[in-house]
C-alpha positions as CSV (number, residue, x, y, z in Angstrom):
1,X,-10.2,-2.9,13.5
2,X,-11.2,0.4,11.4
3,X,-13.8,0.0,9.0
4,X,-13.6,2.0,5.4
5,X,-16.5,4.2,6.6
6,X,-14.5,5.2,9.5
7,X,-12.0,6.9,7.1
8,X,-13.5,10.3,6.1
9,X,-11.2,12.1,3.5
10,X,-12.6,15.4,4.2
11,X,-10.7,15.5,7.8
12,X,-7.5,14.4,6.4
13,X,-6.6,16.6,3.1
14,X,-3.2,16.7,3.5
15,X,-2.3,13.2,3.6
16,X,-4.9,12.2,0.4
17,X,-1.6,12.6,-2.2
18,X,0.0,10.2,-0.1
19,X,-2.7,7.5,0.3
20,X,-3.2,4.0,-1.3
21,X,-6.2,2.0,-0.2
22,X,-6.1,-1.5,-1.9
23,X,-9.4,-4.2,-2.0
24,X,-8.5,-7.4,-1.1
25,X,-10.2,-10.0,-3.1
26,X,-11.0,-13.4,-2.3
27,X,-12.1,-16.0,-5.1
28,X,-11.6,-20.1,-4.1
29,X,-9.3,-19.5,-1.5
30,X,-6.5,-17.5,-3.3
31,X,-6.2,-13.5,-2.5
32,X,-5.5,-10.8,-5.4
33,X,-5.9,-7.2,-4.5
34,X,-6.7,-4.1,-6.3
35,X,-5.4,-0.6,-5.8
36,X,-8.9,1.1,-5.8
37,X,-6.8,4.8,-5.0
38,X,-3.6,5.8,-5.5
39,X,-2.6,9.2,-4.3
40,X,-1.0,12.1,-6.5
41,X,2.4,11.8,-4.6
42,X,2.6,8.3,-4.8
43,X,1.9,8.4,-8.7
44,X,4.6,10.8,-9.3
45,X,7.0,9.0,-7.3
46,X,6.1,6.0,-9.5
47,X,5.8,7.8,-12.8
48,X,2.1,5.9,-13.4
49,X,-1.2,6.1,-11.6
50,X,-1.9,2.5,-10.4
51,X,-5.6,3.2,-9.6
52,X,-7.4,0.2,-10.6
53,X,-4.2,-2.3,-11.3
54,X,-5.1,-5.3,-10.4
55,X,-2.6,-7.9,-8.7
56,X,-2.3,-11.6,-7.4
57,X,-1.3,-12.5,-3.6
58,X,2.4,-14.0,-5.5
59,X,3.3,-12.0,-8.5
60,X,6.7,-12.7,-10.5
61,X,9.7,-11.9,-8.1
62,X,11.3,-8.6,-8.8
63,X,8.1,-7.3,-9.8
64,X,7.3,-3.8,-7.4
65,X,4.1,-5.5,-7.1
66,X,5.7,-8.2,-5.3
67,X,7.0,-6.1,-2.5
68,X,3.5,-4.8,-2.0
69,X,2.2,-7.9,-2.5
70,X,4.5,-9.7,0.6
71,X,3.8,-6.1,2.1
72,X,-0.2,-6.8,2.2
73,X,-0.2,-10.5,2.7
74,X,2.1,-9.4,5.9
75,X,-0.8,-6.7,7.2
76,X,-3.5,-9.8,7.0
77,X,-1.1,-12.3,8.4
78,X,-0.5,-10.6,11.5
79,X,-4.0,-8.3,11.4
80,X,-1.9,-5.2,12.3
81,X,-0.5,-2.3,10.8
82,X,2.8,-3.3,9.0
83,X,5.9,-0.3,8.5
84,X,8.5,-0.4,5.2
85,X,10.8,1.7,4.3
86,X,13.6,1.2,1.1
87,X,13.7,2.2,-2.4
88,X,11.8,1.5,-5.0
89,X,12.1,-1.7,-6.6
90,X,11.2,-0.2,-9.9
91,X,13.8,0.8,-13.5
92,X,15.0,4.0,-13.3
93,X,13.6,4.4,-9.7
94,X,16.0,2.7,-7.6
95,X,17.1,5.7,-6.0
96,X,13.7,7.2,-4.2
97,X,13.4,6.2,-0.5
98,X,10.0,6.0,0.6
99,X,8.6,4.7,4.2
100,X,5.5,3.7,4.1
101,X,2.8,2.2,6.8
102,X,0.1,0.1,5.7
103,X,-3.6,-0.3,8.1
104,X,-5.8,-3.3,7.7
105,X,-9.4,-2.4,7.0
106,X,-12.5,-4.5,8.3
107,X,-16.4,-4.1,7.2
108,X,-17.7,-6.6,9.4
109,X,-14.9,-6.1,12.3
110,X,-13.1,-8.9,11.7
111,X,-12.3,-9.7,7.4
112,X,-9.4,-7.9,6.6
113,X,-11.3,-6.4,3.5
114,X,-9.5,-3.4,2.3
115,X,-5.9,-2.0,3.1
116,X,-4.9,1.5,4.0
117,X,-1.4,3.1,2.7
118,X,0.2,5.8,3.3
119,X,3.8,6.4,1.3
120,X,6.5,9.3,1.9
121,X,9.1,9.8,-0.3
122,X,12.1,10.3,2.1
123,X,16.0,12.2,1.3
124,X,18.6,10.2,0.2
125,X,20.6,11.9,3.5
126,X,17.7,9.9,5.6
127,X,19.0,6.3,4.7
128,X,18.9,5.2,8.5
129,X,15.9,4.8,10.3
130,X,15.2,5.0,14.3
């Protein structure tokens, strides 16, 4: 599994506006996580910068942060990268497509400690995927 310090952002400007890279925290046996960047393109697709929101493993239902909650819990459950693709489950943004691909991240080569995202925003005439 990558580590954080194998990511060097310097060899990869292109795909910074397009990166999310969340901390997974662990306190008592309960996960939250906390979106430590959040890309340019991804803010603008959202219409806020989430850098630094802070989230629980189970937020409310219907909540965009639930879909990248059960997005994350689903890259440590099976401790591989994890693909989505849809629209955004947020008001007045129901009609961007993104597909996204999310990375787990390990310090110590096996915690999943961090996770790696990176979101597209895709055309409405590319609805079907492969």
């Amino acid at each position: 599994m990558a580590a954080r310090s194998d990511i060097v952002p310097r060899k990869i400007p292109r795909l910074l506006p397009y990166i999310l890279l969340f901390d997974r925290i662990t306190q008592h046996g309960r996960d939250s996580f906390r979106t430590r960047l959040c890309g340019s393109e991804i803010t603008e697709m959202l219409r806020f910068d989430a850098t630094g929101e802070s989230f629980g493993a189970d937020p409310p239902a219907g909540d965009i942060t639930s879909r990248i909650a059960q997005t994350l819990n689903t890259v440590i459950a099976v401790r591989g990268p994890v693909r989505v693709a849809g629209n955004l489950q947020l008001a007045g943004r129901e009609f961007v497509h993104f597909e996204a691909i999310f990375f787990p991240l390990s310090d110590d080569g096996s915690t999943i400690d961090k996770i790696l995202g990176c979101v597209v925003r895709r055309p409405a005439t590319q609805d079907k995927l492969p």
